[in-house]
N, C-alpha and C positions, 0 to 999 in steps of 0.2 A: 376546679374553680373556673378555668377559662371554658368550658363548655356553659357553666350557669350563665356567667356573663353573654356567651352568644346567645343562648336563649333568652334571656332580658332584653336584646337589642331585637331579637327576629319577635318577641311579643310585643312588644312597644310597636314596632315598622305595624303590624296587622291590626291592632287595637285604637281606633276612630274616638278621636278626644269627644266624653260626651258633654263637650261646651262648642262643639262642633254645629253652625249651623244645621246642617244637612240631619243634625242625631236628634233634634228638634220638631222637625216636621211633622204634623199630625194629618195623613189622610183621612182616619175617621172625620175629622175635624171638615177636613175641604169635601168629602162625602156628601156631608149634610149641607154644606152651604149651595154646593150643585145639585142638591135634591138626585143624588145618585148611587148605587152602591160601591163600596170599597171596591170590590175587586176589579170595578168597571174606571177606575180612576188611574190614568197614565199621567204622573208626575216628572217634569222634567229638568235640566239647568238651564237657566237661559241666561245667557254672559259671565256670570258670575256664582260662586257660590250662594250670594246672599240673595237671589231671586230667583223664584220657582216658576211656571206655566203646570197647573194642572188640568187635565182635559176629562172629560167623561159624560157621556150622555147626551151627547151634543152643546156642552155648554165647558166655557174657558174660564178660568180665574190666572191672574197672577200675584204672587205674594211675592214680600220681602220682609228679609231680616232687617229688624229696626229697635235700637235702643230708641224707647218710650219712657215716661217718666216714671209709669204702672211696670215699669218690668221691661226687658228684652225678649222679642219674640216676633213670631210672622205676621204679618198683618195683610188683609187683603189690597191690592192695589189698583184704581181707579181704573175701568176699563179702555185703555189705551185708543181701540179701533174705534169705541166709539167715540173717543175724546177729537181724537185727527179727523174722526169722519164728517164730524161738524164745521172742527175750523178747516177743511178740503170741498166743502160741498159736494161730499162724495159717500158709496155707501160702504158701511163697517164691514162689509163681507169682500170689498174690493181695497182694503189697506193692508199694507204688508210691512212687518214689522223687523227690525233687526239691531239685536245689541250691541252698543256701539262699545266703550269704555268699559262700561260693568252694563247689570242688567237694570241697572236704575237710571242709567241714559241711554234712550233707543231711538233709532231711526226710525221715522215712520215715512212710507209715501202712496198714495196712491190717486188716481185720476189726473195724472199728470203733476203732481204738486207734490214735493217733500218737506218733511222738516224735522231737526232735532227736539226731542223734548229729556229734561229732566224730572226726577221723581222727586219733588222738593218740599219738604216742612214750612207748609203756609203759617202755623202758629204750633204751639208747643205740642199738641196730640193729633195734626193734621196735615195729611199729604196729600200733595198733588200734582197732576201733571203737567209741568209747564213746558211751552215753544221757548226754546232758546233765543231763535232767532226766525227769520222770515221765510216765509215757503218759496220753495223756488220751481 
């Protein structure tokens, strides 16, 4: 009996709840959106569990986990470099990004000028990325 018990505990320790962000992610899915193939897609964490960075083919997305009204699930996230690279007067290939809190708040800076942004519900099915506060 105490052997069964230890193997319930060492099965459970190995077995990834499948309400688990992470058991969610569909590369097929970001394949297509980067017009690239599966096997060419490098998926990664970025701060947090609930925000991904996929790369491949020369092109970047980032997603995050988001309860939606439609359901809970990834959703693609507004292109960061090029969001900073406007309000920085600066170019999207010269911003540098890094998660600060989780991955839905990130530092951005480049061309001399930094600033916080948050990944924030403008209305009930919409997000985006807002300056917290002022570049410095």
């Amino acid at each position: 009996m105490r052997r069964l018990a230890v193997l319930a505990v060492v099965l459970s320790a190995c077995y990834a709840s499948p309400n688990s962000p992470a058991d969610t992610f569909s590369k097929p899915n970001v394949a297509t959106r980067l017009n690239c193939p599966e096997n060419q897609i490098v998926v990664r964490s970025f701060g947090d569990e609930y925000t991904r960075i996929a790369e491949g083919c020369g092109r970047r997305e980032m997603y995050t986990f988001i309860d939606v009204t439609d359901g809970v699930g990834w959703i693609p996230m507004q292109d960061l470099t090029t969001r900073a690279g406007f309000d920085f007067s600066c170019p999207r290939e010269q911003i540098g990004l890094v998660a600060l809190s989780t991955g839905r708040q990130v530092g951005a800076s480049g061309c001399g000028k930094k600033a916080v942004y948050t990944f924030t519900a403008v209305s009930p099915d919409q997000y985006e990325w807002v300056m917290d506060g002022g570049r410095h």
